[in-house]
SEKEVEX-428512 format. One record per atom (N, C-alpha, C): x, y, z; residue in one letter; residue number from 0; atom name. Coordinates in pm, whole numbers, plus 50000, padded with zeros to 5 digits. Layout:
       X       Y       Z   res     n   atom
       X       Y       Z     A   NUM     CA
...
***
This chain:
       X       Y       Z   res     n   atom
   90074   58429   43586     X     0      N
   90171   58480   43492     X     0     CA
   90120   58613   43436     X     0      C
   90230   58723   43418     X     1      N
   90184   58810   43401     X     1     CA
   90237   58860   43238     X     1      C
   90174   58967   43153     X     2      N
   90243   58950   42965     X     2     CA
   90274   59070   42986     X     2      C
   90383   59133   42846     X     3      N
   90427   59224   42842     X     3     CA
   90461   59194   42654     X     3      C
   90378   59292   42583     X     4      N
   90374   59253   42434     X     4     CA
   90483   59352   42374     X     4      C
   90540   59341   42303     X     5      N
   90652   59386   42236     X     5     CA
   90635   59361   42052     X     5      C
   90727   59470   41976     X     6      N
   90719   59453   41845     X     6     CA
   90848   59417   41813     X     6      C
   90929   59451   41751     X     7      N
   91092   59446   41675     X     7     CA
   91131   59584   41635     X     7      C
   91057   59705   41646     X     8      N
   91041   59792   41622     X     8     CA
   91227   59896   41745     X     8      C
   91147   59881   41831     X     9      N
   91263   59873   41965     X     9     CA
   91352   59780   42037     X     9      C
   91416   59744   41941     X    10      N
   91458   59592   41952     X    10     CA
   91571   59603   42081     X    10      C
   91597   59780   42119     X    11      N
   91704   59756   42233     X    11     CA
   91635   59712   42363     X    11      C
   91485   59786   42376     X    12      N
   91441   59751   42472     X    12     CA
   91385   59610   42507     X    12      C
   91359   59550   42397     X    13      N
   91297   59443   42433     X    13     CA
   91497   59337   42454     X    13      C
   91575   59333   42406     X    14      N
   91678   59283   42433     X    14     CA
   91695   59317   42594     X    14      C
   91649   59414   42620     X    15      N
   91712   59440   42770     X    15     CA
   91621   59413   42839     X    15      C
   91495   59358   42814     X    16      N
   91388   59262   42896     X    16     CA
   91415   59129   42895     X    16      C
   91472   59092   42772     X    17      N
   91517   58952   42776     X    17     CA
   91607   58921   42852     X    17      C
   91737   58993   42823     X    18      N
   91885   58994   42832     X    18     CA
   91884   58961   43011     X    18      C
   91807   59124   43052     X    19      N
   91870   59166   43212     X    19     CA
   91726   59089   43264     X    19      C
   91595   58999   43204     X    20      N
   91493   58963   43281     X    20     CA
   91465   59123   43415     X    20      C
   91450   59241   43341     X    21      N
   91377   59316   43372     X    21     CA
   91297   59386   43299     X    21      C
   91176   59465   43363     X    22      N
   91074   59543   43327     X    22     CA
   91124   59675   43308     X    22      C
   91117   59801   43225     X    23      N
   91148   59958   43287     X    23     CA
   91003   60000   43332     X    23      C
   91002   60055   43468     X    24      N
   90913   60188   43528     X    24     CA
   90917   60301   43485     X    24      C
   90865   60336   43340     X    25      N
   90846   60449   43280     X    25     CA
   90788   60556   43333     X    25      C
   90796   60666   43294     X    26      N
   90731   60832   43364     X    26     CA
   90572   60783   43347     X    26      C
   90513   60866   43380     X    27      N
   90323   60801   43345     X    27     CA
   90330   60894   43225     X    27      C
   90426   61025   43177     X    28      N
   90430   61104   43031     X    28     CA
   90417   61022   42947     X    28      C
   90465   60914   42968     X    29      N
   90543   60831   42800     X    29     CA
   90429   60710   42791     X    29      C
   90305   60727   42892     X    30      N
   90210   60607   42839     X    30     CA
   90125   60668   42709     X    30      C
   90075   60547   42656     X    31      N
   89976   60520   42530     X    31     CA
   89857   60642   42598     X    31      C
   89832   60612   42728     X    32      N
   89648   60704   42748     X    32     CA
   89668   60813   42774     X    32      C
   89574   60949   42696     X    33      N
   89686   61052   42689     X    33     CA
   89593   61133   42854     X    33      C
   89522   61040   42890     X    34      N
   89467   61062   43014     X    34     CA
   89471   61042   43125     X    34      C
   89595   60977   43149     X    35      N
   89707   60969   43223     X    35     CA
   89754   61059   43333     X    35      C
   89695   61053   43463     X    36      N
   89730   61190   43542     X    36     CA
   89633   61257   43558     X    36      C
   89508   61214   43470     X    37      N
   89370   61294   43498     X    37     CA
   89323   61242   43624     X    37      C
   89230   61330   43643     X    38      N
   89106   61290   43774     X    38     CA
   89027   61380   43784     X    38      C
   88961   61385   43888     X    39      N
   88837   61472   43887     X    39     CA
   88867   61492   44050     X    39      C
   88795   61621   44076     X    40      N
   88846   61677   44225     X    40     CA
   88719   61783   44242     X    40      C
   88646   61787   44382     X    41      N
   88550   61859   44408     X    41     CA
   88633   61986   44509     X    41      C
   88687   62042   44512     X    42      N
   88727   62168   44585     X    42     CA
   88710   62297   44578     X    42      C
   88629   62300   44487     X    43      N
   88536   62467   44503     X    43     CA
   88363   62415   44468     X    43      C
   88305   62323   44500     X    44      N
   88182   62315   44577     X    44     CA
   88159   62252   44360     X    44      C
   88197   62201   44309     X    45      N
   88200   62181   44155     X    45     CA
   88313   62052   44123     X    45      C
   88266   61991   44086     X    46      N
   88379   61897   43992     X    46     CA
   88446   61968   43882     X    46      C
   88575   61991   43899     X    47      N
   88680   61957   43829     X    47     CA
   88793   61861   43746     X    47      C
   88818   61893   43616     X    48      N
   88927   61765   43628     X    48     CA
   89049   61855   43623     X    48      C
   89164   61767   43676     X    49      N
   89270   61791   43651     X    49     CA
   89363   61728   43618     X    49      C
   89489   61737   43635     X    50      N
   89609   61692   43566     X    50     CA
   89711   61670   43628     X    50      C
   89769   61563   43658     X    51      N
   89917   61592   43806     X    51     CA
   90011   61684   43669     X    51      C
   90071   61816   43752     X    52      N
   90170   61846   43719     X    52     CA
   90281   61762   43677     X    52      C
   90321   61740   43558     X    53      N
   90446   61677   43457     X    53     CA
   90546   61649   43513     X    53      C
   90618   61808   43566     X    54      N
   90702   61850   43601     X    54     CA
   90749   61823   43689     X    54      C
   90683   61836   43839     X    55      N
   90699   61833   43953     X    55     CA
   90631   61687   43999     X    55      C
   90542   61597   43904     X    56      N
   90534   61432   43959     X    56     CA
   90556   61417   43857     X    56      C
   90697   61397   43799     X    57      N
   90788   61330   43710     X    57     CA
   90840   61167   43785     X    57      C
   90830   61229   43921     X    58      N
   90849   61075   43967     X    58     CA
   90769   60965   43974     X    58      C
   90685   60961   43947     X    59      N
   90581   60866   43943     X    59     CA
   90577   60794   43801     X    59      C
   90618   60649   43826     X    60      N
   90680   60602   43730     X    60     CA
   90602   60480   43740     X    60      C
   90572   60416   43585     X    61      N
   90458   60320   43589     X    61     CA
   90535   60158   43516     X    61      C
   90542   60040   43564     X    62      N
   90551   59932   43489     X    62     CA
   90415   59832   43484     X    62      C
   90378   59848   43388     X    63      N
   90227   59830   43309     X    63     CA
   90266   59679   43232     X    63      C
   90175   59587   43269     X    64      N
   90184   59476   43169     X    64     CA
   90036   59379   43206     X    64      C
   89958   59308   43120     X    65      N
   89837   59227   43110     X    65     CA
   89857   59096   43168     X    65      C
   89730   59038   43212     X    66      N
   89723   58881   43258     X    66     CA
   89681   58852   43157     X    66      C
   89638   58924   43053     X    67      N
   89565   58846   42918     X    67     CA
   89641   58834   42763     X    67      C
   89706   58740   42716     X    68      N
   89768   58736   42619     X    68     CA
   89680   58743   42511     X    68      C
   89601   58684   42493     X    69      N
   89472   58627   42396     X    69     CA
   89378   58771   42363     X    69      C
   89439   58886   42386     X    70      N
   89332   59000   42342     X    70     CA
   89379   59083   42181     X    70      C
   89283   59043   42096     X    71      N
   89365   59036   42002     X    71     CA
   89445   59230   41979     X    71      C
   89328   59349   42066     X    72      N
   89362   59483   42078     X    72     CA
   89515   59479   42110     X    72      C
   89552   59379   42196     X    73      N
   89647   59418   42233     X    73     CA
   89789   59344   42131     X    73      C
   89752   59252   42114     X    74      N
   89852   59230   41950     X    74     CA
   89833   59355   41866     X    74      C
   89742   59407   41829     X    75      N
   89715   59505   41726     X    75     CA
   89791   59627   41765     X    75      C
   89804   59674   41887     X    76      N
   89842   59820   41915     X    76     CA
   89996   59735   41969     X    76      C
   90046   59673   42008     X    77      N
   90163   59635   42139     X    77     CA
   90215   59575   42056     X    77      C
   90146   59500   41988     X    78      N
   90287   59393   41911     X    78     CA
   90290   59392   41772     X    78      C
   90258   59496   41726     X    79      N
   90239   59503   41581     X    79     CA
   90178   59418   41472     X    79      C
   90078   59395   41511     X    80      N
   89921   59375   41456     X    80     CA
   89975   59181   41450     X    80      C
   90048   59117   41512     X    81      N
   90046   59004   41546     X    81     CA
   90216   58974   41453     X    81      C
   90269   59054   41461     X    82      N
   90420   59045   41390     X    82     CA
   90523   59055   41477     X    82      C
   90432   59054   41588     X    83      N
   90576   59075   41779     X    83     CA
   90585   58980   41805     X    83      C
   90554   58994   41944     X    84      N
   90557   58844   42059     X    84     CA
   90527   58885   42204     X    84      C
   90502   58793   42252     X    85      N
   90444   58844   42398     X    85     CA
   90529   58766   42502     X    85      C
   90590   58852   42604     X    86      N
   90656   58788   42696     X    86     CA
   90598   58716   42824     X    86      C
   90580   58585   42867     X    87      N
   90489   58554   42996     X    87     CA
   90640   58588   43117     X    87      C
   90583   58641   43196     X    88      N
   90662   58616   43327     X    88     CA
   90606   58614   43452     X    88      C
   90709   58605   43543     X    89      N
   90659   58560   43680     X    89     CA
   90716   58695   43751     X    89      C
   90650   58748   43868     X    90      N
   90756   58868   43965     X    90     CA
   90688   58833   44100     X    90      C
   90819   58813   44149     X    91      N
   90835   58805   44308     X    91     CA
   90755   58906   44405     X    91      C
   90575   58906   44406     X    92      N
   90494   58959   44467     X    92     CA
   90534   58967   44602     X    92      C
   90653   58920   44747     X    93      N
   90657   58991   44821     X    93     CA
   90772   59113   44817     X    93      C
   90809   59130   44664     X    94      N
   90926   59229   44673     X    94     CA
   90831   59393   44617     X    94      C
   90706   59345   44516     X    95      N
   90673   59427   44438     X    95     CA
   90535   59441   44487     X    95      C
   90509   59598   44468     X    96      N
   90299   59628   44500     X    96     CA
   90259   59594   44412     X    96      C
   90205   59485   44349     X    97      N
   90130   59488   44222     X    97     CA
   89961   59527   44176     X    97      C
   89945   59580   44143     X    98      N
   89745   59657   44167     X    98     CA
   89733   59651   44023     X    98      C
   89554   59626   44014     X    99      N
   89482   59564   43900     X    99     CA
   89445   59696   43882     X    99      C
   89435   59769   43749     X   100      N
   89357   59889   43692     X   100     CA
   89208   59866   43741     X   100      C
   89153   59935   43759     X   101      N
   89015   59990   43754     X   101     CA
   88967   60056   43636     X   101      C
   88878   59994   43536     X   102      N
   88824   60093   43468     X   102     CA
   88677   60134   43471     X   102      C
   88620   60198   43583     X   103      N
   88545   60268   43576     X   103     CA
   88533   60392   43630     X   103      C
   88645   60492   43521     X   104      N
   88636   60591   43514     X   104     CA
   88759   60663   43577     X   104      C
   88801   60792   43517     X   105      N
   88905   60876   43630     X   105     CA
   88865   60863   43758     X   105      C
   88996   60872   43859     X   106      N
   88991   60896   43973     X   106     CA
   88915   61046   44037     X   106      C
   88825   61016   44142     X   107      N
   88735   61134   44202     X   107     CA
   88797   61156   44370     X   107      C
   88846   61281   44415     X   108      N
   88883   61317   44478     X   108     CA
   88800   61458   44569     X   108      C
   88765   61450   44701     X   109      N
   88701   61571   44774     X   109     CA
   88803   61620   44761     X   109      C
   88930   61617   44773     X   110      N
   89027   61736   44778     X   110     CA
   89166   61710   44647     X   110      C
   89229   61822   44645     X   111      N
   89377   61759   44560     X   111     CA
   89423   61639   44643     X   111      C
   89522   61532   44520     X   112      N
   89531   61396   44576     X   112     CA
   89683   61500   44609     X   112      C
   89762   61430   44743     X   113      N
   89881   61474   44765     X   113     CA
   89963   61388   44841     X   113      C
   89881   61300   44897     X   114      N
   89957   61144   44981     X   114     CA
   89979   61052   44863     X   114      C
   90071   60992   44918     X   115      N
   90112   60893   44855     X   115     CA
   90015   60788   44708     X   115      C
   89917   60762   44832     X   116      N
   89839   60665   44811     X   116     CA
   89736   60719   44721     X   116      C
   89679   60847   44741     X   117      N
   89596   60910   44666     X   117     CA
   89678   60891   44535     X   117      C
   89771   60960   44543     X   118      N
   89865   60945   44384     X   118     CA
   89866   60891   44306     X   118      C
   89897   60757   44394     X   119      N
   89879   60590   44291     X   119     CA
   89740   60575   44275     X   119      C
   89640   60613   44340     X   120      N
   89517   60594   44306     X   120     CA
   89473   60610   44181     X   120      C
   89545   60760   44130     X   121      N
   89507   60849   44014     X   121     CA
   89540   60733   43885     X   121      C
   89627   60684   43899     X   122      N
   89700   60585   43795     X   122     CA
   89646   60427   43825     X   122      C
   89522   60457   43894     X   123      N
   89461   60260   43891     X   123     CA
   89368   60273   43838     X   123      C
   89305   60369   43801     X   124      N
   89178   60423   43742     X   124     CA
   89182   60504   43576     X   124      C
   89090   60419   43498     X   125      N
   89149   60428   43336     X   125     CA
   88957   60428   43286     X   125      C
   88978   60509   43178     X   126      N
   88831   60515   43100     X   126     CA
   88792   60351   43114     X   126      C
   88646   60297   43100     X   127      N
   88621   60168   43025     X   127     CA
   88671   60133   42902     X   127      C
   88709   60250   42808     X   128      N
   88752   60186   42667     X   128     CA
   88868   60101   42675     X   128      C
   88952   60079   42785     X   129      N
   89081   60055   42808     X   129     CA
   89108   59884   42841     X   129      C
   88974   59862   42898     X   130      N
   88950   59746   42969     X   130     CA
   88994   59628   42928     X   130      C
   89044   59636   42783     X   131      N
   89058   59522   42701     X   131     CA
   89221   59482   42755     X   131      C
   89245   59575   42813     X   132      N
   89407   59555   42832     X   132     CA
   89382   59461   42975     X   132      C
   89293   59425   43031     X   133      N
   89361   59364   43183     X   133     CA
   89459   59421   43266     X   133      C
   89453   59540   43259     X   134      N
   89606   59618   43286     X   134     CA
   89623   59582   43425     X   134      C
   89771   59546   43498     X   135      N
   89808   59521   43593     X   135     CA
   89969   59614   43639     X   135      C
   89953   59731   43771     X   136      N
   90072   59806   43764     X   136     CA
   90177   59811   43859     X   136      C
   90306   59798   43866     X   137      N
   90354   59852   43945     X   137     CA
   90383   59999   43929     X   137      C
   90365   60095   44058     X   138      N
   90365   60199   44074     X   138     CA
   90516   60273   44160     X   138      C
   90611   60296   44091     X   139      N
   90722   60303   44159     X   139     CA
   90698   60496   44164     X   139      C
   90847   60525   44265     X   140      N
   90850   60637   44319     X   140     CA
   90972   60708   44227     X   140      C
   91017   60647   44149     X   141      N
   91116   60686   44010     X   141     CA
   91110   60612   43880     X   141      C
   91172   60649   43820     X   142      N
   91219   60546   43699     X   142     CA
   91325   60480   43710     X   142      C
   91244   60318   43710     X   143      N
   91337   60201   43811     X   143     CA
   91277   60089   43689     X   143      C
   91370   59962   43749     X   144      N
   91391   59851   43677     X   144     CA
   91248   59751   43839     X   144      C
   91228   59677   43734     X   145      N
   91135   59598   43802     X   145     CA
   91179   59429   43774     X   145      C
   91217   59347   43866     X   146      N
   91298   59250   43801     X   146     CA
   91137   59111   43759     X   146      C
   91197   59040   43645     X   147      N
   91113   58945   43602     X   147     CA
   91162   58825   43649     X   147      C
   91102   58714   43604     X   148      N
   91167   58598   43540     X   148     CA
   91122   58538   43409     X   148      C
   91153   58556   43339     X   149      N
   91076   58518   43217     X   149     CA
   91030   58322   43159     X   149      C
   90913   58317   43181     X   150      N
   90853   58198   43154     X   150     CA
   90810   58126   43024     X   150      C
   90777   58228   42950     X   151      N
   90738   58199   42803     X   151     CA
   90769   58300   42675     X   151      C
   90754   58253   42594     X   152      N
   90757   58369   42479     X   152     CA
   90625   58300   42379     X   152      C
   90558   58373   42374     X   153      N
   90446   58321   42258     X   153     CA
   90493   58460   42146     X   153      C
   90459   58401   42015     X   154      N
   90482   58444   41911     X   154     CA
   90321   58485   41828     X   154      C
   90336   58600   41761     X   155      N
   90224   58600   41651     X   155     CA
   90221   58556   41531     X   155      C
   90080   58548   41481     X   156      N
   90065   58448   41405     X   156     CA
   90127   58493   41249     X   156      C
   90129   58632   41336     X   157      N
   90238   58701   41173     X   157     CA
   90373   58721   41170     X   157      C
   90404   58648   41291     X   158      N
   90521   58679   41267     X   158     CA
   90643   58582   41223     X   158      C
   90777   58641   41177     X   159      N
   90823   58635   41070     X   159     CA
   90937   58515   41090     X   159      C
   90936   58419   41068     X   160      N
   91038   58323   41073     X   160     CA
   91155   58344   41111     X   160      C
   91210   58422   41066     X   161      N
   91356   58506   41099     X   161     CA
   91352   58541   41229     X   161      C
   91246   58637   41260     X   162      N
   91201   58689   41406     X   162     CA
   91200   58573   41527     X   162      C
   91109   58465   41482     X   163      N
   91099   58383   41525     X   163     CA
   91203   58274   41549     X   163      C
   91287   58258   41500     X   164      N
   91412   58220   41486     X   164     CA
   91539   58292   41621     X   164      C
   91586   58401   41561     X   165      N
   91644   58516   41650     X   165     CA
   91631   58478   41791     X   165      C
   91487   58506   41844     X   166      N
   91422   58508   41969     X   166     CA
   91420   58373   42018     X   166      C
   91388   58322   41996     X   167      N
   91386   58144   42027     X   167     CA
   91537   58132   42050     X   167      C
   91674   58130   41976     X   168      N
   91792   58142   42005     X   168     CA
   91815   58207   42142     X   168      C
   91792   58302   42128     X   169      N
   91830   58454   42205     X   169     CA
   91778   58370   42353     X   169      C
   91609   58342   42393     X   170      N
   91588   58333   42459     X   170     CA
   91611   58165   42548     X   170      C
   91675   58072   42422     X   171      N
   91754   57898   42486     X   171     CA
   91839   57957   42578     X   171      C
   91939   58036   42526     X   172      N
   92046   58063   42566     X   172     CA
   92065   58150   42695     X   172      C
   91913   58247   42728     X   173      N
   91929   58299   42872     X   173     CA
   91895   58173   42975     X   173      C
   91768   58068   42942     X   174      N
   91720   58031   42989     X   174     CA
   91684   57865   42894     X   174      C
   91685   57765   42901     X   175      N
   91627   57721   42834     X   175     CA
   91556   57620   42913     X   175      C
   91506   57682   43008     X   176      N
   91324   57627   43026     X   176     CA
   91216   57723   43000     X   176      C
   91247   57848   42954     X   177      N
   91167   57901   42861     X   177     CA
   91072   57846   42750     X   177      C
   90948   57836   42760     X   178      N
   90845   57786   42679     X   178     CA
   90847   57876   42578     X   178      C
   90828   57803   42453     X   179      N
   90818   57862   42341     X   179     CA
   90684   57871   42293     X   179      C
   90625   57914   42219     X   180      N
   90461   57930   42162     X   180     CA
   90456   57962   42066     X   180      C
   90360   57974   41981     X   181      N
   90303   58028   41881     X   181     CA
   90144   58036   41929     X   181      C
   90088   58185   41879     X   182      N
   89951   58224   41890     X   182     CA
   89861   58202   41780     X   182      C
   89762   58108   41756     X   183      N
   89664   58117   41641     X   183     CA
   89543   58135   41648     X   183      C
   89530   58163   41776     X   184      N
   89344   58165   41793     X   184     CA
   89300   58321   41731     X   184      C
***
């Protein structure tokens, strides 16, 4: 099972994770690491880092979510310091590439990355500070929908009865073999 932590903050998007049981494949611009697109490249006899152009790999589009619910970093930054909820789901691994982050260190390249594969490389590779996330990605070629099935909803330990309420409704009614939770550890 794979998580995807959410606050109430964006309540359209997370409705349209519930609602349509999909993921969005965001630009790699709009992630949290502002190092994102970095790497390092030896092509004038020196390491360099660089940067994929914005502009021109705009297509490279990331759906990012953890195998680890239980990290409390990630309640703190993702779900608003334990006042969200975390979505468990399942995705149909022969439809989707799914690849585990690497964090040790930007991607290192003898030449500019320009295949495919080099590309996605750049985006499996994240500082160590990051590690706490378990990060797991699909790497699409636009900004695309990634379909789920949604298995659980665990709740934080701060969060708000009402909230908790809402969502539990919301989510009988797409599904109701949806597991419900609460987080206290």
């Amino acid at each position: 099972m794979y998580y995807k932590f959410r606050d109430f903050r964006n309540y359209k998007y997370t409705l349209d994770i519930l609602l349509n049981q999909k993921s969005y494949s965001a630009s790699f611009r709009n992630l949290n690491d502002n190092f994102e697109g970095q790497f390092f490249s030896d092509t004038s006899n020196e390491f360099l880092r660089y940067r994929l152009n914005q502009r021109n790999d705009q297509h490279l589009s990331i759906c990012s979510f953890s195998k680890d619910y239980k990290s409390h970093l990630l309640w703190s930054h993702c779900a608003d310091g334990h006042r969200g909820f975390v979505i468990g789901f399942d995705i149909d691994e022969s439809k989707y590439d799914i690849a585990k982050v690497n964090y040790n260190g930007l991607s290192i390249f003898p030449h500019l990355p320009t295949k495919p594969e080099d590309l996605k490389a750049v985006f499996l590779n994240k500082l160590k500070d990051w590690s706490y996330e378990e990060e797991y990605r699909i790497i699409t070629a636009k900004q695309e929908y990634v379909d789920i099935r949604i298995k659980k909803i665990i709740f934080g330990y701060e969060t708000s009865t009402f909230d908790k309420e809402i969502i539990t409704k919301l989510a009988k009614l797409i599904d109701s073999d949806i597991v419900i939770e609460s987080y206290y550890e």
